[in-house]
C-alpha positions in Angstrom: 0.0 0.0 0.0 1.5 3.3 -0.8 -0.1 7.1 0.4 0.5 10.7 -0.5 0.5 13.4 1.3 -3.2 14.2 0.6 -4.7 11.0 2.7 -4.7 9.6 -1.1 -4.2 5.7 -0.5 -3.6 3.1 -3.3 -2.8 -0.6 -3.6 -2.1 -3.6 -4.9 -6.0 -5.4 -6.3 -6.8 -8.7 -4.9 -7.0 -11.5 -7.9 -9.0 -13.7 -6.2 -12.7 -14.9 -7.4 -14.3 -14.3 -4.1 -13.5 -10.9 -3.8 -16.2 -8.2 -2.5 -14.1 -5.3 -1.9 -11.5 -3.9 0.7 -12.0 -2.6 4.2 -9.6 0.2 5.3 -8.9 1.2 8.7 -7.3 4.2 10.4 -5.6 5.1 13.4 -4.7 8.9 14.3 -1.3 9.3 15.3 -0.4 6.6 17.8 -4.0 5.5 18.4 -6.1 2.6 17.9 -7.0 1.4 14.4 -10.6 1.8 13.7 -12.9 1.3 10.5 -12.6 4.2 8.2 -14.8 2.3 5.4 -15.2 -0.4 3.5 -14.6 0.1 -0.3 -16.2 -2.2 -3.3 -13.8 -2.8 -5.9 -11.6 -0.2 -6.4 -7.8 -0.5 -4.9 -7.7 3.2 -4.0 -9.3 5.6 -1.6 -9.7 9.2 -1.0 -9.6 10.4 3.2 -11.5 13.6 2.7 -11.7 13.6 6.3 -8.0 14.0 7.2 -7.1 16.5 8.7 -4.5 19.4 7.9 -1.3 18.8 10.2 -2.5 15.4 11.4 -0.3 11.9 11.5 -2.6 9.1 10.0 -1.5 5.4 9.8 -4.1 3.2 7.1 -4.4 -0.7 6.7 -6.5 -2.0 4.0 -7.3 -5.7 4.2 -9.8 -7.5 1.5 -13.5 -8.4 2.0 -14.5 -12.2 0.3 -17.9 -12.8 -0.5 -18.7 -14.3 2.9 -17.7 -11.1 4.8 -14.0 -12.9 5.7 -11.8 -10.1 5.9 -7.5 -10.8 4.9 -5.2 -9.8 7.2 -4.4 -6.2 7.1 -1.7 -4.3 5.1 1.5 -3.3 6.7 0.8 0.6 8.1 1.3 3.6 5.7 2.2 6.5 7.7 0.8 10.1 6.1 1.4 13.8 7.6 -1.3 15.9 5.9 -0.2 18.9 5.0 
């Protein structure tokens, strides 16, 4: 998973039949990771809701078609500027 500076996340697209879509999750600073949203589809995703001067870390793990979610992502780390 890679990020910008803009909370703009991207990465790698599951291959696998079964797939639903992703769940990403987001902690600020050194918080707790919580549900941010769960995407359908599309390996990217757009935190409008960063805020300016914040530290963000983002995991994105995949949703099957029975709700099974992957393991997560190793953290991205973002500053928004």
């Amino acid at each position: 998973m890679a990020g910008t500076n803009a909370g703009e996340l991207t990465w790698e697209g599951n291959t696998e039949a079964d797939l639903k879509g992703y769940r990403g999750q987001r902690a600020v600073g050194n918080g707790s990771l919580a549900v941010l949203a769960d995407f359908v589809d599309v390996p990217a995703y757009s935190d409008r809701t960063a805020g300016s001067g914040q530290r963000y870390r983002y995991v994105v793990g995949a949703i099957d078609l029975r709700n099974n979610v992957s393991a997560a992502t190793q953290p991205v780390e973002i500053t928004v500027p």
